[in-house]
Every structure is written in structure tokens, then in C-alpha cells.
N, C-alpha and C positions, 0 to 999 in steps of 0.2 A: 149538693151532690148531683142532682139532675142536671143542673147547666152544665155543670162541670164533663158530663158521660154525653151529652147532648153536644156540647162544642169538637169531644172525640169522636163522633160522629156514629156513638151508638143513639139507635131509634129505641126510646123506652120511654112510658110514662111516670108523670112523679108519683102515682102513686104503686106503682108494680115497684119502683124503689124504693120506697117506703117501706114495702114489704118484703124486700128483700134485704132490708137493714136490717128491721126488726127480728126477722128471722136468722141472719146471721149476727145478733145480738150488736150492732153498729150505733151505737149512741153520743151527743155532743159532749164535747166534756165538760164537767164545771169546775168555774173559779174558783179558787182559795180564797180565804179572806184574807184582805192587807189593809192595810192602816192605811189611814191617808197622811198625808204632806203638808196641807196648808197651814201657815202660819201666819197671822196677821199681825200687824205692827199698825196699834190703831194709833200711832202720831201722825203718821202717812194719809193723806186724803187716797179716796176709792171716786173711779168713774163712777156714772149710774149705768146701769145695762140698758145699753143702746138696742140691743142685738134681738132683746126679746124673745130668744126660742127659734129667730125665725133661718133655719138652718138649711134651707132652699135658698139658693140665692142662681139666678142666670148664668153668670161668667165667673172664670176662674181670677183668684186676687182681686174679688172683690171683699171678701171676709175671712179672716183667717183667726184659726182658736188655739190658742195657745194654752198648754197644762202641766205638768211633774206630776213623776211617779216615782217609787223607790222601789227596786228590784234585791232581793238578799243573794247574799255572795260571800266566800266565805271569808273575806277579810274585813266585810260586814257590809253596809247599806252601800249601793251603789243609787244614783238618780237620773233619772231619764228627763230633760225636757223635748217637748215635742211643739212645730207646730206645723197644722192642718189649714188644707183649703178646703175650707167646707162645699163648694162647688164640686170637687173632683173627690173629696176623703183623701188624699195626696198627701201625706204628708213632706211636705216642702225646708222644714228645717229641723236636728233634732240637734242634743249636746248629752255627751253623758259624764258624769263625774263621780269623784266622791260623797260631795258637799251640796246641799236644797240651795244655791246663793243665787244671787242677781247675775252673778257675772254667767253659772251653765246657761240661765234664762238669756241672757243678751247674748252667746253663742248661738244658740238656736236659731233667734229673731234676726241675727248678722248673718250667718249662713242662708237662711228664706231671703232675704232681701237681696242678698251678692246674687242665688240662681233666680229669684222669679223677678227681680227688679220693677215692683208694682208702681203705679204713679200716686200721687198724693190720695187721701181721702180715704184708701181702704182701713176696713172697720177690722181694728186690733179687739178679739174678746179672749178675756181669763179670768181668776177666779182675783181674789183680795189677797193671794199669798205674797208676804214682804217681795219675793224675787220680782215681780210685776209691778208694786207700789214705789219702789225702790226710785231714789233721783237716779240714779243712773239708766235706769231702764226707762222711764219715763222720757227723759231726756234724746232716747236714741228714738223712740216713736216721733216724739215731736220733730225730731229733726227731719225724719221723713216724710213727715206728713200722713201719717198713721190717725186716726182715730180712736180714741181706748175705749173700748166697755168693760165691764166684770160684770160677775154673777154678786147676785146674794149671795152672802153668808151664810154657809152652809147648805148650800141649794144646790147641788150636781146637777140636776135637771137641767139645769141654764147653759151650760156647758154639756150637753149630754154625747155631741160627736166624738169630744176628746175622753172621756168616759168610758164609750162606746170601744175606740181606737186600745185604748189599755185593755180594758177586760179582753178584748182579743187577742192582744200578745198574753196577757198572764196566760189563760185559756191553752192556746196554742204553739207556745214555744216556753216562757221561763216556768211555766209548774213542771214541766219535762226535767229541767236542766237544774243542776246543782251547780252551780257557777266556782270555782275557786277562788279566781282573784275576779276584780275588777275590769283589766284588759281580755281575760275570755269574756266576763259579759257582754263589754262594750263590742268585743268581733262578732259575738254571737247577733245582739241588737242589731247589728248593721247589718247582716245577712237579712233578719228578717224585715227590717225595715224596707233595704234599696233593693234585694235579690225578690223579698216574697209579695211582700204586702203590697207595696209601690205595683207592681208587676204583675204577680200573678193572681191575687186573691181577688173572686169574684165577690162582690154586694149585689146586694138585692136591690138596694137605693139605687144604684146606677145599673140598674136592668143586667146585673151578673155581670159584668163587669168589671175589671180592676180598673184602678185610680188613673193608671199611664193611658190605658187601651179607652179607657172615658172621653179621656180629655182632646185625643187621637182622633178619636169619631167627632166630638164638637168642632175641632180645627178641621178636620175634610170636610 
């Protein structure tokens, strides 16, 4: 909120805003609980976590995290995949469907690749779920010359940007919304994704900041 009154070029402290939340009762809002999504298919070999936590990284498309999440709607689960340049918090490709499969996962990863066209070597991290173990999806990294990591099983932490990236959409946009079908959710997501998130939402990781206006400043 201070960057945010600070960029409109009011002069105030963050803590006269603090108190002036508190006293207009202005509070973050919290998350709903959701289940999670991953499923493993342990005939499927799993990378080892290459990525280690270490979610700094120098330049953009050097590491990218890829994750799903399931959004409710009322003709029932809709699924998000997403993936993120941990450099920038950018997210660079998403897919949304009915169905947890390989194929919304390889939309995702096909879409990031057509716009950021990385060169070989960058480091692919996800978690063990079928859609990432998948021959198909494996298949489309290697062709690129992608990298794989994954988390442990059952570890979010290892993954914790793409973690991070969901609890802020529940947070901020789907616990608002009661979605009917599937195609409002999917307009609603891309609103927040390409209009809000990409764009306008300041991080504290990237100095207040949004992911576009980050990556902006690196390249001038």
C-alpha cells in the first residue's frame, strides 16, 4: 500500500499507513483452504531437485517453475497450469481446462516457449505430478533442451514461488468470484494474469515492482 500511495506521488510514511489502515479497519485478506492437485504415477521416473530453493537467479529464462491448481466453478473443477520466470515472478505461460492432464501442462510450457524462446539449458522446476512425469511432456523439454527438476514429494517449499503465485490469485481475485462455467473463469484468469498481475501488482522481491516494469528496468 505505501509503494503503491508513493508511486501516486503522495508523501507519507509506511507507518502513518499503517495507521491509517488499522484505523480504517483495512486488513489482507486470507486464503480459503483448497486441496491440492498432485498426483503421482510412480511408474514414471522423477528428476532430482536440481533447483534447490535457490529462487534468485540473475537473468530472465534462466529458471522457470511450473505448477496446477484447481479453481471451483460451477460446472465443477476448472485447472490452472502456470508457468513462472523466477527471475521476474512473470508469469510467461498458463493453460486452463477442465481436466489435471499432460496435455493443459504442455500448453502452458508450449505457449512460454513460442513467447520467451529461451535457448537450451534453462532449468525446468515442478513438482512429481503425472502431468510433468508424463512421456509426453518430458519429451517436449528434451526436445528443447530444457533441464528438469522437481520437488520432493510432498514438499511445497521446493516450489514455494509457484505456491507463492496461487495463494495470490485465491487471495485476491477467485475467493471473490463464484464462477458459473468454466469460460468465465478462464476470462476472469486472464484478466488477472495478463491485465493485473503481469502488470500491475507491485512485489516486494522485485523492490515494488511488477514482473513487466522489473524486467523493463533490467533491459534499460
Amino acid at each position: 500500500m505505501h509503494a503503491e500511495l508513493h508511486a501516486r506521488g503522495w508523501r507519507c510514511g509506511r507507518h502513518r499507513v499503517a495507521h491509517l489502515m488499522r484505523s480504517a479497519g483495512i486488513r489482507a485478506k486470507q486464503a480459503r483452504r483448497y486441496y491440492g492437485t498432485t498426483v503421482r504415477d510412480p511408474s514414471r521416473p522423477v528428476a532430482p531437485n536440481q533447483l534447490a530453493r535457490r529462487f534468485t537467479v540473475p537473468r530472465s529464462n534462466q529458471v522457470w517453475l511450473a505448477d496446477m491448481t484447481c479453481v471451483p466453478t460451477g460446472e465443477g473443477w476448472g485447472y490452472l497450469a502456470v508457468m513462472l520466470d523466477a527471475y521476474s515472478r512473470r508469469v510467461v505461460g498458463w493453460a486452463f481446462g477442465a481436466d489435471p492432464t499432460a496435455a493443459l501442462a504442455i500448453t502452458a510450457l508450449q505457449r512460454a516457449l513460442t513467447t520467451r524462446r529461451p535457448t537450451a539449458g534453462l532449468l525446468h522446476h515442478s513438482d512429481q505430478g503425472t502431468p510433468y512425469t508424463s512421456a509426453a511432456y518430458q519429451a517436449l523439454l528434451e526436445t528443447h533442451g530444457l533441464t528438469c527438476s522437481m520437488s520432493r514429494t510432498g514438499n511445497c517449499w521446493d516450489n514455494a514461488v509457484a505456491e507463492s503465485f496461487f495463494h495470490s490469485l485465491k487471495v485476491e481475485r477467485v475467493d471473490d468470484h463464484q464462477y458459473v462455467t468454466r469460460t468465465e473463469a478462464q476470462h476472469d484468469l486472464a484478466d488477472y494474469i495478463e491485465r493485473f498481475y503481469n502488470r500491475q501488482r507491485r512485489h516486494s522481491t522485485l523492490g515494488y515492482l511488477s514482473p513487466v516494469m522489473f524486467e523493463l528496468r533490467a533491459a534499460a
